[in-house]
VOGU-3710 file (C-alpha; in Angstrom, 3 decimals, decimal comma):
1> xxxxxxxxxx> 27,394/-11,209/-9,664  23,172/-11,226/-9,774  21,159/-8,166/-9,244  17,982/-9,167/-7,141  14,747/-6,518/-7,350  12,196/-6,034/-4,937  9,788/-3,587/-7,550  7,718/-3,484/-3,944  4,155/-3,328/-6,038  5,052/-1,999/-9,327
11> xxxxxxxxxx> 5,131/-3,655/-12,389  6,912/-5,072/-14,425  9,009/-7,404/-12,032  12,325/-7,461/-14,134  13,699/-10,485/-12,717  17,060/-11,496/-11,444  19,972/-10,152/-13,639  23,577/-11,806/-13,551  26,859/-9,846/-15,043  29,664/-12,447/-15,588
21> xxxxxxxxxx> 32,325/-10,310/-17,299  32,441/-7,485/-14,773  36,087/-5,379/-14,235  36,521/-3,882/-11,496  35,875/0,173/-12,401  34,889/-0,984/-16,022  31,745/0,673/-17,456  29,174/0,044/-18,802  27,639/-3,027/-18,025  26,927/-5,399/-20,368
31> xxxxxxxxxx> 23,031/-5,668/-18,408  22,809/-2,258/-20,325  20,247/0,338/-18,013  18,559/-0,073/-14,687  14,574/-1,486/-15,238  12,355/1,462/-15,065  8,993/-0,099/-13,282  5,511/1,618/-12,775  2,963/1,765/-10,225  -0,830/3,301/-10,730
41> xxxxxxxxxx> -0,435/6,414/-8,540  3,242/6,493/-8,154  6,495/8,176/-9,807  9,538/5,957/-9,686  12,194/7,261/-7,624  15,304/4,826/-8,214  16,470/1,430/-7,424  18,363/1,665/-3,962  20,412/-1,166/-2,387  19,245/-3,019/0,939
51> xxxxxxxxxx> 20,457/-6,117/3,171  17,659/-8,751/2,874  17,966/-10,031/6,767  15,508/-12,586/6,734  17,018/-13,870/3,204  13,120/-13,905/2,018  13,924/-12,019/-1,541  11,926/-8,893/-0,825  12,752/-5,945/1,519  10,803/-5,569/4,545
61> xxxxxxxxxx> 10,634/-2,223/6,112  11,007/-1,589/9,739  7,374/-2,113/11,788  6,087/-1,208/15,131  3,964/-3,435/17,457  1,088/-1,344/18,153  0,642/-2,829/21,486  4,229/-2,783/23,037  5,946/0,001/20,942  9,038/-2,097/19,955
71> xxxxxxxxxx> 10,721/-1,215/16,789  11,896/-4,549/14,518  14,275/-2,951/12,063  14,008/-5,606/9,736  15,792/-4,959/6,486  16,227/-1,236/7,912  15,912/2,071/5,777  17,764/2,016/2,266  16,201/5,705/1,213  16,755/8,390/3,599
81> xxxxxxxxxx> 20,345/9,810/3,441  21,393/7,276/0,713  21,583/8,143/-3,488  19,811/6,116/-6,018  21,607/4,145/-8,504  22,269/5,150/-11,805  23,700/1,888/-12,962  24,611/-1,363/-12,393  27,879/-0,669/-10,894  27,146/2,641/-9,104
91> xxxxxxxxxx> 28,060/3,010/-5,350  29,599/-0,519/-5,082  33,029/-0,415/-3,948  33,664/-4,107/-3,147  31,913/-7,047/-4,956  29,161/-9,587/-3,294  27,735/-12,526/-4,969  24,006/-10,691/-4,947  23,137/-7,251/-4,925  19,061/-6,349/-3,475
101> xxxxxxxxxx> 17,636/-3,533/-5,005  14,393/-2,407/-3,848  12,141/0,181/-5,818  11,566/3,725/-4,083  7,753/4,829/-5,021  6,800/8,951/-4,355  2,999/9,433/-4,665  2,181/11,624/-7,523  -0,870/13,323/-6,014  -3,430/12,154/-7,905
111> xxxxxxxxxx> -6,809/12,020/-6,063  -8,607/8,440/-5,317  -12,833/8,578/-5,203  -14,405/7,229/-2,175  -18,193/6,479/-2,070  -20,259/6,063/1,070  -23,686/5,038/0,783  -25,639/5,000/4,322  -29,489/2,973/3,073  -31,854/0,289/4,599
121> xxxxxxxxxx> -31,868/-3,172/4,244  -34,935/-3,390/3,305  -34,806/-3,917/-1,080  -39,367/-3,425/-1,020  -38,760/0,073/0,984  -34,886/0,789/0,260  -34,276/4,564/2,227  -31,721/6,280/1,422  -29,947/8,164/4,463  -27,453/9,791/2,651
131> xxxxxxxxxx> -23,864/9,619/0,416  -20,466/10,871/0,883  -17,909/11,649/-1,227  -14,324/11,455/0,215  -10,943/11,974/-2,382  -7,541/10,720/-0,609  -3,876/10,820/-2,008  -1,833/7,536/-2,344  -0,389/8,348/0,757  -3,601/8,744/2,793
141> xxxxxxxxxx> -5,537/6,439/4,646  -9,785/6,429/5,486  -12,196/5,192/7,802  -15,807/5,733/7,989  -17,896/4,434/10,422  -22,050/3,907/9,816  -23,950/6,828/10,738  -24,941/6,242/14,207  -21,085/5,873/15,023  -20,927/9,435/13,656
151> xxxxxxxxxx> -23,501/10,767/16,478  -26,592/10,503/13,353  -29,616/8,750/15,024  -31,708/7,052/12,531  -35,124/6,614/14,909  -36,433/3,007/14,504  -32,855/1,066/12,739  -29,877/-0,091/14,497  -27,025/-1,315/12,270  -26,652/-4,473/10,306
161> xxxxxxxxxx> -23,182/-5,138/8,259  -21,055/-3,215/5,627  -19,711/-4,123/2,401  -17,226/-2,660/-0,253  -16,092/-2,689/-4,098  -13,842/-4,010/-4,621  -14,016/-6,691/-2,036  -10,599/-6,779/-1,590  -9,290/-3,463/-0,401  -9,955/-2,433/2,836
171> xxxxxxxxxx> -11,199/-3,761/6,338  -14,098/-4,104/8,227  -14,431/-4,183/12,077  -17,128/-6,944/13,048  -20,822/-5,940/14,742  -19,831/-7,137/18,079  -16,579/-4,626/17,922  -17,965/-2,800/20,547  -15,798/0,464/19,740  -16,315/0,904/16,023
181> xxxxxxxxxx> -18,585/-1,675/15,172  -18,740/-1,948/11,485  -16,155/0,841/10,727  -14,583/0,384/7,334  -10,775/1,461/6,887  -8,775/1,835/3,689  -4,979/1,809/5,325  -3,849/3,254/1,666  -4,890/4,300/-1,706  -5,102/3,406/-4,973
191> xxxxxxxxxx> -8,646/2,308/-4,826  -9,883/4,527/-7,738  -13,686/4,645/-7,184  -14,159/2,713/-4,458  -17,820/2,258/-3,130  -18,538/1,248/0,455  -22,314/0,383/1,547  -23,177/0,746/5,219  -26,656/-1,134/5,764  -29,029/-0,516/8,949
201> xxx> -32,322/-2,262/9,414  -35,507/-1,650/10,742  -36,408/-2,718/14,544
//
């Protein structure tokens, strides 16, 4: 019997686990305690066991397609109403050749920096037309827009691009987005003192 984890971000990623001499009702096993992972702005809440659907070795939670509305259930919801497991052999009345257990993460409220810096283009006459300072929790998400999306007319500059550190975390709508053009969204936090730079240009 092997014991698959999904640590769904957190670290370290135990690996697959096989018991061999397993008795029915015997205790304990001889895989000794559950892996306790960690994840930078997370408490661990508990392995919990899930049907991986799509057989892809990770659990995918259900999704919404934000243009129809229809709900794809995918490897459904292994938290709400069920128990975490205390051991290798808790909650498993009948044996199956694999067991997925996927890590539960609870935000532990620790506040992630955001920096917005609004300034021309220009590096021989670089203006400054203001900073903000935003703080999120793990489970928040942020968008800022450049400051003529936020009714702030800067006379004589339209807008040019935006950029963020690090590079990696977040998205940016393009220019020609004719609705947010430019607007820069963090879907979810950790991104300890993140720094976003929203350029205009002079006309």
């Amino acid at each position: 019997m092997t014991y698959h984890f999904d640590v769904a971000g957190g670290s370290p990623n135990p690996g697959d686990k096989t018991e061999t001499t397993y008795t029915s009702g015997s205790h304990p096993s001889t895989l000794g305690s559950l892996p306790t992972p960690t994840k930078t702005g997370y408490t661990f809440g508990g392995w919990y066991t899930f049907t991986d659907n799509d057989v892809n070795g990770k659990y995918d939670k259900p999704t919404t397609d934000p243009v129809t509305g229809v709900i794809s259930a995918n490897d459904g919801d292994p938290f709400t109403g069920e128990t975490a497991l205390t051991g290798y052999y808790d909650a498993m009345s009948t044996l199956k050749p694999v067991y997925n257990l996927v890590a539960k993460w609870v935000g532990d409220g620790t506040p992630w920096n955001i920096y917005t810096k609004h300034k021309n283009d220009n590096v021989s006459l670089e203006l400054n037309f203001g900073t903000e300072h935003d703080t999120r929790l793990i489970e928040d998400s942020i968008y800022k827009d450049p400051l003529t999306e936020i009714g702030v007319i800067i006379p004589g500059y339209v807008k040019k691009s935006v950029s963020n550190t690090p590079a990696n975390v977040g998205v940016r709508a393009s220019l020609t987005d004719t609705q947010h053009p430019l607007r820069y969204t963090i879907d979810s936090m950790p991104c300890e003192e993140c720094k976003c730079g929203m350029q205009v240009y002079g006309r």
